[in-house]
C-alpha positions in Angstrom: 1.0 -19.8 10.8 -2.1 -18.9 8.6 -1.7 -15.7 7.1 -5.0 -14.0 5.5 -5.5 -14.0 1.4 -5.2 -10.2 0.9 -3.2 -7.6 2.9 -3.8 -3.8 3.8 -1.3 -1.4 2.4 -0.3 0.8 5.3 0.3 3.7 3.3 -3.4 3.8 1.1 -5.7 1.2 2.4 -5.6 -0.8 -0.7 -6.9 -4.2 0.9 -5.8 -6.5 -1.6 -2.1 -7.0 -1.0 -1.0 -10.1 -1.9 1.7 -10.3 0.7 2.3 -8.4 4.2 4.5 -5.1 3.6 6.5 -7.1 6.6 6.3 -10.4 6.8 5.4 -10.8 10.7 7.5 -11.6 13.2 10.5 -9.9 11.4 11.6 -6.9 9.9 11.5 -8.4 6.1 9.8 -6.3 4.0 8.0 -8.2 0.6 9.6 -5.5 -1.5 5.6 -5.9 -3.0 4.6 -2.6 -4.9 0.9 -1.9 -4.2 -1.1 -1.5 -7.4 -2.8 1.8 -5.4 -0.2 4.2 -4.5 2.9 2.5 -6.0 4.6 2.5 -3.1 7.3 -0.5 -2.4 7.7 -1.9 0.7 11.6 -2.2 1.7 12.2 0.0 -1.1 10.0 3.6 -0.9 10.4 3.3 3.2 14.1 1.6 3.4 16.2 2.5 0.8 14.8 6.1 -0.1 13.8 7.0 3.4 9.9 8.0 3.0 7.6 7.6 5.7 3.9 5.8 5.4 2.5 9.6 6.0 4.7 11.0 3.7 3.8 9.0 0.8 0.3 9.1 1.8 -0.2 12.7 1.9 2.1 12.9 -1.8 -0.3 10.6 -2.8 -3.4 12.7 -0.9 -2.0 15.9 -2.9 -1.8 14.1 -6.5 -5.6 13.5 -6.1 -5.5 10.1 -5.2 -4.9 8.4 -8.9 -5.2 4.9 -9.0 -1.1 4.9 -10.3 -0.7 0.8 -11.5 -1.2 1.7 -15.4 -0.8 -2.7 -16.1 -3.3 -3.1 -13.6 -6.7 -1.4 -13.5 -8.6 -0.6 -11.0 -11.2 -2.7 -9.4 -14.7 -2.5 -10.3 -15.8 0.3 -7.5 -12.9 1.0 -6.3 -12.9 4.3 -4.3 -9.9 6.0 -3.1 -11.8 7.7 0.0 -13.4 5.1 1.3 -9.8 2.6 1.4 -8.3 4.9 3.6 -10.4 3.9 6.1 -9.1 0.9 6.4 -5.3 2.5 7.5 -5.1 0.9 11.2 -3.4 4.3 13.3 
């Protein structure tokens, strides 16, 4: 199975994921954090019970802060525009 390069984080939009949240065809989650909204795959949804909306709108409320302080930004990036990129 080809998988792409870069992943969309469900939650934000980020498209640079470097692994699937799930890894397809099963429920395995690559416990990746994305650099966006910091949520953890198989951690944030899993083990402390939040939902994709629910992180999303905390995230929404905070003002949308890019929240990866060891990783900046990317050159552009636009917090607005990512969510677009949230398949419903």
């Amino acid at each position: 199975m080809n998988l792409p390069t870069s992943f969309v984080c469900p939650v934000c939009g980020f498209a640079c994921l470097t692994e699937p949240p799930y890894w397809p065809g099963t429920q395995d989650p690559s416990f990746e954090i994305c650099p966006s909204c910091t949520f953890q795959f198989g951690y944030d949804d899993l083990d402390q019970g939040f939902t994709y909306e629910q992180w999303r709108q905390q995230w929404i409320a905070d003002g949308m802060p890019w929240r990866n302080p060891s990783r900046p930004a990317p050159p552009g990036w636009d917090p607005v525009a990512q969510l677009h990129n949230i398949q419903p």
